[in-house]
C-alpha positions, 0 to 999 in steps of 0.5 A, spaced: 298 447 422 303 445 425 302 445 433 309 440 435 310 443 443 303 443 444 299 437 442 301 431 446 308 427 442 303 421 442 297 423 438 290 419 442 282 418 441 279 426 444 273 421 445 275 415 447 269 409 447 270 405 454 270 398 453 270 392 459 276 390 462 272 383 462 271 383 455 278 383 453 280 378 457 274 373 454 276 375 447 283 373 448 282 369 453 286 372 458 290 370 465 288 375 470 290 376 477 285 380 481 278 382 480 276 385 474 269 386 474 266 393 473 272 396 470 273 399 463 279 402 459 279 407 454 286 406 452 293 402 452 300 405 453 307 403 455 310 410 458 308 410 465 308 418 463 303 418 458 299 414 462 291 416 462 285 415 467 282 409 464 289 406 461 291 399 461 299 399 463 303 395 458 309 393 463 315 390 457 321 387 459 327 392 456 335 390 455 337 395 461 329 395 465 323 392 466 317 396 465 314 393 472 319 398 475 315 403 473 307 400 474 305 404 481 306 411 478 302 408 472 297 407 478 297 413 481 296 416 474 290 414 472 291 405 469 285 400 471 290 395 470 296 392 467 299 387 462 306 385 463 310 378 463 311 372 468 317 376 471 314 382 471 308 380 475 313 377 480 315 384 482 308 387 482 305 389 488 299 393 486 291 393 487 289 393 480 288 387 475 294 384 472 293 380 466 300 376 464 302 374 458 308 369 456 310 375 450 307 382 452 310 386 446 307 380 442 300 381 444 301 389 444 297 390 437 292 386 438 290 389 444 290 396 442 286 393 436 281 391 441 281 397 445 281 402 440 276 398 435 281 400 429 279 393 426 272 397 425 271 401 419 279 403 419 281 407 413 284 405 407 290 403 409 298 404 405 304 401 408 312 402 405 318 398 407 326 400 405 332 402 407 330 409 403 325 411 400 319 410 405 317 418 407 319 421 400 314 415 398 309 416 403 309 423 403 308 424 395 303 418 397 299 422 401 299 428 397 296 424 392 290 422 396 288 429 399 288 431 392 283 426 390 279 428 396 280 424 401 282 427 408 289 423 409 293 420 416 300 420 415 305 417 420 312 417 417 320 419 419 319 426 419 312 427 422 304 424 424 298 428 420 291 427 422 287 431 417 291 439 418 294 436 424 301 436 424 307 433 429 313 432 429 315 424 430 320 421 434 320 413 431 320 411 423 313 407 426 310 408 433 310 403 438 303 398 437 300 403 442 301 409 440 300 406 433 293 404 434 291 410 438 293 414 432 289 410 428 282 412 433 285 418 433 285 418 425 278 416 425 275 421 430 277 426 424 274 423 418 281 420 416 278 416 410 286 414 407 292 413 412 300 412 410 304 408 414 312 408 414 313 401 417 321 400 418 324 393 419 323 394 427 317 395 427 315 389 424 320 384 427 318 388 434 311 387 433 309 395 432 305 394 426 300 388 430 293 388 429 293 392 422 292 390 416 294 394 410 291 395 403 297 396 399 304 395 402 310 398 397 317 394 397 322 400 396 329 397 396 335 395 400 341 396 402 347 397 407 344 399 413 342 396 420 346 390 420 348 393 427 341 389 429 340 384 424 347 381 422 346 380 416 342 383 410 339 377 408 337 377 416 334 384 415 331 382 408 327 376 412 324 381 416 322 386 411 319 380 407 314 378 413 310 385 410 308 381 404 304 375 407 296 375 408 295 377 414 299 384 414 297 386 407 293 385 401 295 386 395 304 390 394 308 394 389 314 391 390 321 395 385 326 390 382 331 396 381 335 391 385 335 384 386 333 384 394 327 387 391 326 382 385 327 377 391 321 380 395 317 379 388 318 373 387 317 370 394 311 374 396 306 370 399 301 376 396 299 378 389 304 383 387 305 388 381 313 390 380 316 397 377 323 398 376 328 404 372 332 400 370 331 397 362 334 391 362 331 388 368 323 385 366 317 388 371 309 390 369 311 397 370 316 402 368 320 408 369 323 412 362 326 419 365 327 423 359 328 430 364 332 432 370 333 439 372 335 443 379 327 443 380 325 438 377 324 430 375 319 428 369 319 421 367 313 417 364 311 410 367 307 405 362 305 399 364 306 391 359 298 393 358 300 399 355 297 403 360 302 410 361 302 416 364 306 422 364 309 425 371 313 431 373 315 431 381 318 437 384 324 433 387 331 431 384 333 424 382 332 418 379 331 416 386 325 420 387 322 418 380 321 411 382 319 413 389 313 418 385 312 411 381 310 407 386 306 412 390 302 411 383 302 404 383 300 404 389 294 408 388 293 404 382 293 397 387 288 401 391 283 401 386 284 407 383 283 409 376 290 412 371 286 416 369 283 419 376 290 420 378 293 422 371 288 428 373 291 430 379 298 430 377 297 434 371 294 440 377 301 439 380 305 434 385 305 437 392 312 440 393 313 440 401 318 434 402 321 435 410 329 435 410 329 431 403 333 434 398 331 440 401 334 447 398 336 451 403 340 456 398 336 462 394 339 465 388 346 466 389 352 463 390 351 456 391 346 451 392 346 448 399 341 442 399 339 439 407 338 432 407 336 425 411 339 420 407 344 416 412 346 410 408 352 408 403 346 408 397 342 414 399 349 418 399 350 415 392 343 416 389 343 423 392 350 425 390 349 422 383 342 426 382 346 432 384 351 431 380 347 432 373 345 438 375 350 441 377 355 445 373 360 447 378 363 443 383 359 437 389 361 438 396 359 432 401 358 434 408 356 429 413 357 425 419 355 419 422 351 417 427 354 414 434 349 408 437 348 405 430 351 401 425 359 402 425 360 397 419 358 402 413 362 408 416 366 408 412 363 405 406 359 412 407 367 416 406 369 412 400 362 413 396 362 420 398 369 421 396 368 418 389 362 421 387 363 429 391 370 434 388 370 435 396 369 431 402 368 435 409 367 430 414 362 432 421 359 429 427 352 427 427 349 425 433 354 421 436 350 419 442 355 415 448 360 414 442 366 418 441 364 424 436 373 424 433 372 417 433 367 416 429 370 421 424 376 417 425 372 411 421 369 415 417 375 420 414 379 412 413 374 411 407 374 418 405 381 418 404 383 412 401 378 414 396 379 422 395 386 421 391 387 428 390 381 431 393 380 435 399 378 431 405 376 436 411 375 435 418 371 439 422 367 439 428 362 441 431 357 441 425 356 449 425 364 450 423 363 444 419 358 448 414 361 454 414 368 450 412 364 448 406 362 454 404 369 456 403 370 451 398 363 454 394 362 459 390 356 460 385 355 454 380 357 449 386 353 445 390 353 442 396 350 437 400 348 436 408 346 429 409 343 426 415 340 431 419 335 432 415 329 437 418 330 433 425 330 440 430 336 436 434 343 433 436 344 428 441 350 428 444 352 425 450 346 422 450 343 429 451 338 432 446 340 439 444 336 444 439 340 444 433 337 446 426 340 444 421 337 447 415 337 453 419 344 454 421 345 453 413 341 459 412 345 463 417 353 460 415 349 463 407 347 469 410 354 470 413 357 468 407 354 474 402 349 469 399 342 469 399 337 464 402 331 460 400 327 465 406 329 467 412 330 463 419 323 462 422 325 467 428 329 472 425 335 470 429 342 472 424 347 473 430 353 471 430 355 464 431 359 465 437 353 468 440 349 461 439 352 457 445 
């Protein structure tokens, strides 16, 4: 069940087991200004607002703030003490403990480990990195493990699951804090398998602290975040830390492309690699013998001859290989092929948020909603959509303002290269100029296009019905970026804003049927939505 707006955004422990602040400070041999004698904590947080009685306020220095600002109102919500840096300790005033630390983020997970006790008895634990693939794989993953019978926890881009508990997420992975008392909270419920996206921030930012997975998977990597490392051998040093023994024991690692035959070969634990491509060598692979607009079956052998035969309910060569390693990943875990083979064969889960997700019903054209927000992802997508599509491909899209420039344009070129139309949007622009990110945009758009339309269009809403008016039965169309996110940021406002949703209503304007109705019904003009 879905309770998002009901249950708490950071998801805690409902029974939390108090722990002496004294013992913290022994274990990790602590500096403490203050008494902290006979006090006990039962949790960590660095949001002042989601301070609980008992909590240890984390008091980080930010690029803009220090988290010390910020400590009388942890305080007075309920914090026994604080944990913040030199800097930060010179601008406390305050009764409680103050324990300092040259690097609070760095010790954050460790921490939260020992107050939540996450490194006792913690779940069977799965991580995956990449540019693109993380949640299809993890969700497939996820799937898998329930149907092997296990109660599963999930963290990912798009939601966080304890069991049936289902929210909406906010970060690919959660701060340290929040990571760990999600971790408690998984426990509490009989969580016996947990499935963790783990960006590149979250590793380089010391989210993923104080855990150990069982089995961390390598998807790929390509054009994206240069905005914050530089460079894609800076970013590729930093996906390579999760494959060192005191992350993980064991990776799946795909070599589809040379970043990940570079992570095989400089892994500091054991590996197995799969791989589409025939030419390139590895333990496993993925032969794709079938693609329709409902489906992908493929079969997957190993060098020992082992082999298994899968059909995903999903588009794409892409989601093939991320099926792959949600297999290889189970198989490095302890599982048996044939254990797993058995679950397959009752059918995959089918539920992927925002993931290729089609919007349109029978008639007229398929419209897909979907995440993907990078060059690569647009050519995977577009490519898969493209041989099950017998009319004509319509590229909708935006990019996103705060965030990496540099492939703006690359997303222009690739979608006019591989689409018979192009129409180009915002996408949560944020304190950027929304018309001049399209500007970046159409530039590459337009030198790719040739004869093909290029359309402008904003807002979004317009948008998707200009590309209707290119469509008809047969075509296809595809929304990339929003994906099932329920908002747009613009102005450094978040506004409501469904992407799937408005979709459903421009097809439903439009004479087409849909894949079901709105959730609330709502098939009023657009007009009358501002």
């Amino acid at each position: 069940m879905s309770v998002a707006g009901v249950t708490p955004r950071i998801l805690r422990p409902e029974h939390p087991a108090p722990r002496p602040l004294n013992g913290l400070i022994d274990e990790f041999d602590l500096r403490v200004e203050a008494d902290a004698d006979g006090i006990e904590v039962t949790g960590i947080t660095l949001d002042s607002s989601d301070v609980h009685p008992g909590d240890i306020f984390a008091a980080l220095p930010g690029a803009h703030r220090h988290g010390a600002e910020y400590a009388a109102a942890a305080v007075e919500r309920g914090a026994v003490a604080i944990v913040t840096d030199p800097a930060g300790a010179e601008r406390l005033a305050t009764n409680v403990p103050v324990i300092v630390v040259d690097d609070p983020r760095a010790a954050l997970g460790e921490i939260a480990a020992w107050v939540y006790r996450t490194m006792e008895e913690p779940p069977k634990l799965f991580g995956i990195t990449g540019t693109n693939g993380k949640t299809s794989t993890s969700f497939m993953l996820e799937g898998l493990l329930a149907d092997l019978g296990f109660v599963t926890g999930l963290s990912t881009t798009a939601e966080r699951h304890v069991g049936d508990l289902v929210v909406t997420s906010k970060l690919t992975t959660p701060e340290a804090s929040e990571l760990h008392a999600l971790l408690a909270r998984m426990r509490e419920a009989g969580v016996r398998a947990a499935v963790l996206e783990v960006s590149a921030q979250a590793i380089e930012r010391h989210r993923v602290d104080g855990v150990v997975f069982d089995v961390v998977a390598f998807t790929n990597l390509s054009h994206d975040h240069l905005d914050d490392y530089g460079s894609m051998e800076a970013y590729f040093d930093v996906k390579l830390e999760l494959f060192t023994p005191d992350r993980a024991e064991r990776g799946v690692v795909c070599v589809d492309t040379d970043w990940g035959a570079k992570v095989a070969e400089r892994s500091r634990i054991p590996v197995t690699t799969v791989t589409s491509d025939p030419e390139r060598h590895a333990d496993w692979h993925v032969d794709i013998w079938e693609e329709t607009p409902t489906s992908t079956s493929f079969t997957l052998t190993g060098i020992d001859g082992g082999a298994i035969e899968v059909q995903v309910p999903f588009i794409g060569r892409h989601m093939a290989v991320d099926a792959a390693i949600a297999i290889l990943m189970l198989v490095e875990g302890g599982f048996e092929l044939e254990a797993i083979a058995e679950v397959i064969d009752r059918g995959m889960r089918s539920t992927l948020p925002g993931r290729i997700e089609r919007v349109s019903g029978d008639s007229g054209p398929a419209v897909f909603v979907d995440y993907g927000h990078s060059p690569d992802a647009f050519a995977q997508t577009l490519e898969a959509l493209r041989r099950v599509t017998e009319g004509r491909l319509i590229m909708l899209f935006g990019a996103d303002g705060d965030r990496d420039a540099t492939k703006r344009a690359e997303m222009g070129r690739i979608s006019a290269e591989l689409a018979d139309a192009v129409v180009v949007t915002d996408f949560n622009p944020r304190s950027e100029d929304a018309a001049a990110i399209r500007e970046q945009v159409l530039a590459g758009a337009y030198a790719a296009a040739g004869s093909k339309p290029v359309i402008e269009s904003s807002p979004e809403e317009a948008a998707i019905r200009a590309a209707l008016a290119l469509a008809g039965p047969g075509d296809t169309i595809l929304w990339a970026g929003p994906g099932d996110a329920d908002y747009r940021d613009v102005a450094g406002v978040r506004e409501p804003f469904v992407a799937r949703d408005e979709a459903k209503l421009a097809l439903h304007e439009a004479g087409w049927s849909t894949a079901d109705p709105l959730p609330n019904g709502d098939w009023s003009p657009v007009k009358d939505r501002h």
